[in-house]
C-alpha positions in Angstrom: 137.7 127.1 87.1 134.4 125.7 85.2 132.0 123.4 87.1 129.4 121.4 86.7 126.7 121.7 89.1 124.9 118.3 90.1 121.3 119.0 91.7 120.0 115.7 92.4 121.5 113.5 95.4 121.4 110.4 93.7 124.2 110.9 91.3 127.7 109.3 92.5 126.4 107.6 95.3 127.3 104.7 95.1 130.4 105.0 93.1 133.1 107.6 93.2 133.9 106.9 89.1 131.5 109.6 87.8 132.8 112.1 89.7 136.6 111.1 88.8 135.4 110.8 85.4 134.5 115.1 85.7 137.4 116.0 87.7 139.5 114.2 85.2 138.2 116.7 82.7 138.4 119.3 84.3 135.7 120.3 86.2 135.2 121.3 89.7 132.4 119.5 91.1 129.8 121.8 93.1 126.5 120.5 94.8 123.1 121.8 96.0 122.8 121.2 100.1 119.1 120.1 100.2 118.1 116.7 99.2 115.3 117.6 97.4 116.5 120.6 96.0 114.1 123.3 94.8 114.4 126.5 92.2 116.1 128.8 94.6 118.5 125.9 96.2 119.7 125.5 92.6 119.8 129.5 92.3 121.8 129.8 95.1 124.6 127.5 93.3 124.8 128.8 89.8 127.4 131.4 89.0 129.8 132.1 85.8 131.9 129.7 85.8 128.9 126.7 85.9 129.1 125.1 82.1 127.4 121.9 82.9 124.2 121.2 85.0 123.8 117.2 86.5 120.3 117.1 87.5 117.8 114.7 88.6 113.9 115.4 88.9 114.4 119.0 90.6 113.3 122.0 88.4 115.5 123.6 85.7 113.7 126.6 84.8 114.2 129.3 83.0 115.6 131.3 85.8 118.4 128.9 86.4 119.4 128.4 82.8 119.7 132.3 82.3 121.1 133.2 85.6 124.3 130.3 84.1 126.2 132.6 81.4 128.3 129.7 80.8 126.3 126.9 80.9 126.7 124.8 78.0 125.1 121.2 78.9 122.0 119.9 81.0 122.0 116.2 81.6 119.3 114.7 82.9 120.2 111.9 85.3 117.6 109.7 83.8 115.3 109.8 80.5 112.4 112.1 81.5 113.3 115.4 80.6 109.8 117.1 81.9 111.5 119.3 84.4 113.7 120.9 82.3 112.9 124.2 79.8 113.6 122.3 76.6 112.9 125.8 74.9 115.3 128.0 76.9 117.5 125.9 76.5 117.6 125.5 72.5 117.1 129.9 72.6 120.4 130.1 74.3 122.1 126.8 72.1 122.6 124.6 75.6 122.4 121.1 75.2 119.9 119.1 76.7 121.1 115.7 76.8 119.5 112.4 79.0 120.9 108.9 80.3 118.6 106.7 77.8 118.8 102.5 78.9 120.3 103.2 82.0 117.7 102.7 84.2 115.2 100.3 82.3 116.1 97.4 84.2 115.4 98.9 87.3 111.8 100.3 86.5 111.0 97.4 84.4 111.7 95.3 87.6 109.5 97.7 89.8 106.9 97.7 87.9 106.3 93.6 87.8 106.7 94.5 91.4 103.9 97.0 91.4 102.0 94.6 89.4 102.3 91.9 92.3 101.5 93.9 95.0 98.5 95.7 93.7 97.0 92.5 92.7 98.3 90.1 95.5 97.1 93.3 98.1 100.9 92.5 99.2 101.1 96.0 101.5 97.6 95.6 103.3 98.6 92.2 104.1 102.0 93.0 105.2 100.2 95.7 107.4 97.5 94.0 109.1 99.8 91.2 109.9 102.1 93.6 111.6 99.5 94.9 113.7 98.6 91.6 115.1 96.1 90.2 112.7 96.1 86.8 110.8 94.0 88.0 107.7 92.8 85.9 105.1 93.4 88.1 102.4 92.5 87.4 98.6 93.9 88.8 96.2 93.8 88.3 92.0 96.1 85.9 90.0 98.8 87.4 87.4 99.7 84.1 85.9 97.6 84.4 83.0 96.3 87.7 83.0 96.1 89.7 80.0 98.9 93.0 80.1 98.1 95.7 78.1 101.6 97.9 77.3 100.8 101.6 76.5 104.0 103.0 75.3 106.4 99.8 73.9 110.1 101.6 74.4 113.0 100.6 75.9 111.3 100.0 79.6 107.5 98.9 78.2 110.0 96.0 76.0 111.7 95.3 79.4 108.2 94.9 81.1 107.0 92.7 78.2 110.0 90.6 78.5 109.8 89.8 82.2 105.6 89.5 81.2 106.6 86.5 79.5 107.9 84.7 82.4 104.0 84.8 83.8 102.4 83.5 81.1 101.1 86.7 79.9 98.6 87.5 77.0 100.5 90.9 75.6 99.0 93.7 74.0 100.1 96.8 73.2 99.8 100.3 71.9 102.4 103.0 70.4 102.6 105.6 67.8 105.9 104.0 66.5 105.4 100.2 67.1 108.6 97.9 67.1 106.6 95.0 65.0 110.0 93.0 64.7 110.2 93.1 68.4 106.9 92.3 68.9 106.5 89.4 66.8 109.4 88.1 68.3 108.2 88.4 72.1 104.0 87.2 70.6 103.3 91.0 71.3 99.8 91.9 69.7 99.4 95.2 68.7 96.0 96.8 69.9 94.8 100.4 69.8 94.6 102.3 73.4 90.7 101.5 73.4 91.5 97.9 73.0 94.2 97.5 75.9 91.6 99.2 77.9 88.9 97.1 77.2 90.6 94.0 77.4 93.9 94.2 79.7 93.6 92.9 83.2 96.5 95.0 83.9 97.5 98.2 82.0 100.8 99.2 82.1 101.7 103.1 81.2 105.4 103.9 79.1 104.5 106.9 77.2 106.8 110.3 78.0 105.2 112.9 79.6 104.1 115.7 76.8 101.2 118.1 75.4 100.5 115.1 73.2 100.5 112.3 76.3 98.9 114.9 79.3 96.3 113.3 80.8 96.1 110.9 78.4 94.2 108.2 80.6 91.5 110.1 81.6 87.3 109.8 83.2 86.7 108.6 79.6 89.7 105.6 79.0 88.9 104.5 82.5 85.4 104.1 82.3 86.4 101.4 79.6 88.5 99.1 81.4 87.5 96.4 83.1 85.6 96.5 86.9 88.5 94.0 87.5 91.5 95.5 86.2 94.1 97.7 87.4 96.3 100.4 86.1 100.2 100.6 86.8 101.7 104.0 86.2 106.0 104.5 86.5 106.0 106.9 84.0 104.9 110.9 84.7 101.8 111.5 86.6 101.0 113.8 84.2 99.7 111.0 81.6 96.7 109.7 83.8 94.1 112.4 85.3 94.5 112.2 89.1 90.8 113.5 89.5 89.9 111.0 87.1 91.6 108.2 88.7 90.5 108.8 92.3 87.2 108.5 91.1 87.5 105.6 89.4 89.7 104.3 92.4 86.8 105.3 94.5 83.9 104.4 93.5 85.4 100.7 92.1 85.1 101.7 88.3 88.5 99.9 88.1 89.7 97.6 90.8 92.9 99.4 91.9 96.1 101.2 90.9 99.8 101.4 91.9 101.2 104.6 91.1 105.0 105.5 91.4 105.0 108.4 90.2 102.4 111.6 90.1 101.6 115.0 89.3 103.0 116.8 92.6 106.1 115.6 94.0 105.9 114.4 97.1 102.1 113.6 97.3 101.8 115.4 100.8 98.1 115.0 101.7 96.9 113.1 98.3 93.9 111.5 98.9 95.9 108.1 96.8 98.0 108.0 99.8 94.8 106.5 102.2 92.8 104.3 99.6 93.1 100.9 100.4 93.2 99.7 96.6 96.0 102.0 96.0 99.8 100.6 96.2 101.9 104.4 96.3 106.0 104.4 95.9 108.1 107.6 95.9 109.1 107.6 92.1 111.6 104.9 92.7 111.6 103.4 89.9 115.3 104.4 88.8 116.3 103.8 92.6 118.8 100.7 92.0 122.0 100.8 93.1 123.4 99.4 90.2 121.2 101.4 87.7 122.3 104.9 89.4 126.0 103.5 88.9 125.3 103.3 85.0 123.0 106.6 85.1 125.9 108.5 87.0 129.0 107.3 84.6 126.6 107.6 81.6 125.7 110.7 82.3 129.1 112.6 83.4 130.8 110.6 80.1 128.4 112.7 77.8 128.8 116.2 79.4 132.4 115.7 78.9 131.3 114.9 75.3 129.5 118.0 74.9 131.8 120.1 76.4 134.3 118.4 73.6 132.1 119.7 70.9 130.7 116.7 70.4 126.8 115.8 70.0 125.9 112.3 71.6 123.6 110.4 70.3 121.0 111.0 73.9 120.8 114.7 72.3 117.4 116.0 73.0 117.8 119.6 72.3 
C-alpha cells in the first residue's frame, strides 16, 4: 500500500482532519519515532512503497530522496524549503511543494513579540523578578520607532500591518516591491543601507538562498544605529552569526532576538548567555491554529500531486 511518510511532529497535532484527509486517499500514514528526527531516523522509514514525504525542518537529502523509488511529492510543512535538495529532487521529477500563508499570522505575531521583549528587556525582567529582585529595569519605547522591513512578502506585509497599530515610521527593502501595498499601508521603500541606517528596529523576511546567505553581515551592522536592534524569524543563514556576536558584544547595535539560527538547536551558542539577546526555538510557525492550516494545507496538495495535478505552492 503507498504511504506518505510525515517526519516532523508537528503535523496533525492538533487536529485529526489532515490525516483523514490522507487516509481518505489512500495512503497509509507512517511516522519517524524521534521528535527531532535526523537523516538516518528518516532513512530508517523510507521504503518502496513511500510516494509522498510530510516534512517539517528535518533534513531531506539526497540519500533519503534516492533511497524512495516511489516517492513522488515533498511537502514542506511550512514555506522555507532550505532543508530539502531542491535539485535531487527536480533530477528525479519529484515535486517539491510548500504550505505558503499558512503560517504568517503566527510569525508575524511572534515577531511584534520579539520586538517587545528585546526592547522592553521583558525576559531579564521576568528573571530577576523571579529570583527575588525588584529591578528597575529600562527598557526602549516602540511606539514611534522607525521599522525597517527587509524582505516585504506575505509575513514582512503581516508585520507591517500589525506595525501600524504602534505608530510605526515603515520602511522597507525587496527585490520585487509590492508599491500598491505599500502605498496603501504609508510603506516607504528604502534600499538595505537605508533601513540600516535609519530603522530603530530591523526586521528580516528574505528566504534563505546563495543570493540572501549572510546577507547582514560585519559590514550592514556596523551601519545601524548604536541604538537599534535587529529581529531575525527567518533562516539564520541570512545574518552572520560571527558577525552578530560581535556586534552583540561589543554594543555596535543595542541587541537582537533571534528565532531562528544557523545550527538547530543552538547547544552551547554563545547568543544563548548575552544579556541583550532575546533567543526562541524557531517557533515562529508554532500556533496551534496555524499548524491546523499548515497540516490540512499541506496533506490537500500531496493528494493533488499525486492526482497529476500541479498546485500553485509548486516549487520544483
Amino acid at each position: 500500500m503507498n504511504n506518505v511518510l510525515i517526519t516532523t511532529p508537528t503535523f496533525a497535532k492538533y487536529s485529526p482532519v489532515a490525516l483523514q484527509l490522507l487516509r481518505d486517499g489512500g495512503l497509509e500514514i507512517v511516522r519517524t519515532q524521534p521528535l527531532t528526527a535526523q537523516e538516518a531516523d528518516v532513512l530508517q522509514c523510507i521504503n518502496a512503497d513511500t510516494v509522498a514525504i510530510i516534512a517539517g525542518l528535518e533534513p531531506i537529502t539526497r540519500a533519503v530522496i534516492t533511497s524512495a523509488p516511489s516517492l513522488r511529492v515533498i511537502a514542506k510543512h511550512g514555506i522555507g524549503v532550505d532543508n530539502i535538495d531542491l535539485n535531487t529532487a527536480k533530477e528525479r521529477g519529484i515535486r517539491v511543494i510548500n504550505s505558503p500563508g499558512t503560517n504568517t499570522d503566527a510569525v508575524a505575531d511572534l515577531v511584534i513579540a520579539l520586538m517587545l521583549c528585546v526592547a522592553r528587556r521583558v525576559p531579564d525582567a521576568s528573571a530577576r523578578l523571579r529570583s527575588g529582585e525588584w529591578p528597575r529595569v529600562i527598557g526602549r519605547s516602540v511606539w514611534g520607532a522607525v521599522l525597517g522591513i527587509v524582505g516585504l512578502g506575505m509575513i514582512g506585509k503581516a508585520v507591517a500591518r500589525r506595525a501600524r497599530g504602534f505608530n510605526m515610521t515603515l520602511l522597507s527593502y525587496d527585490p520585487y516591491f509590492d508599491r500598491e501595498f505599500a502605498q496603501a499601508n504609508n510603506i516607504r521603500q528604502a534600499t538595505l543601507d537605508e533601513i540600516l541606517m535609519q530603522a530603530d528596529f530591523v526586521t528580516l523576511h528574505m528566504p534563505y538562498s546563495e543570493s540572501t546567505k549572510n546577507l547582514i553581515g560585519e559590514k550592514e551592522l556596523k551601519m545601524m544605529k548604536p541604538s537599534a536592534f535587529l529581529i531575525n524569524a527567518a533562516r539564520g543563514g541570512v545574518v552572520d552569526e560571527c558577525a552578530l556576536l560581535q556586534a552583540l558584544s561589543d554594543k555596535t547595535i543595542a541587541g537582537a532576538a533571534l528565532d531562528v539560527f544557523s545550527k538547530e538547536p543552538p547547544t552551547g551558542s554563545p547568543f544563548l548567555i548575552l544579556p541583550n539577546v532575546v533567543a526562541t526555538p524557531h517557533m515562529g510557525a508554532y500556533t496551534e491554529e496555524a499548524l491546523q492550516l499548515t497540516s490540512e494545507f499541506a496533506a490537500k496538495m500531496v493528494l493533488e500531486v499525486l492526482a497529476g495535478k500541479k498546485p500553485f505552492c509548486t516549487i520544483v
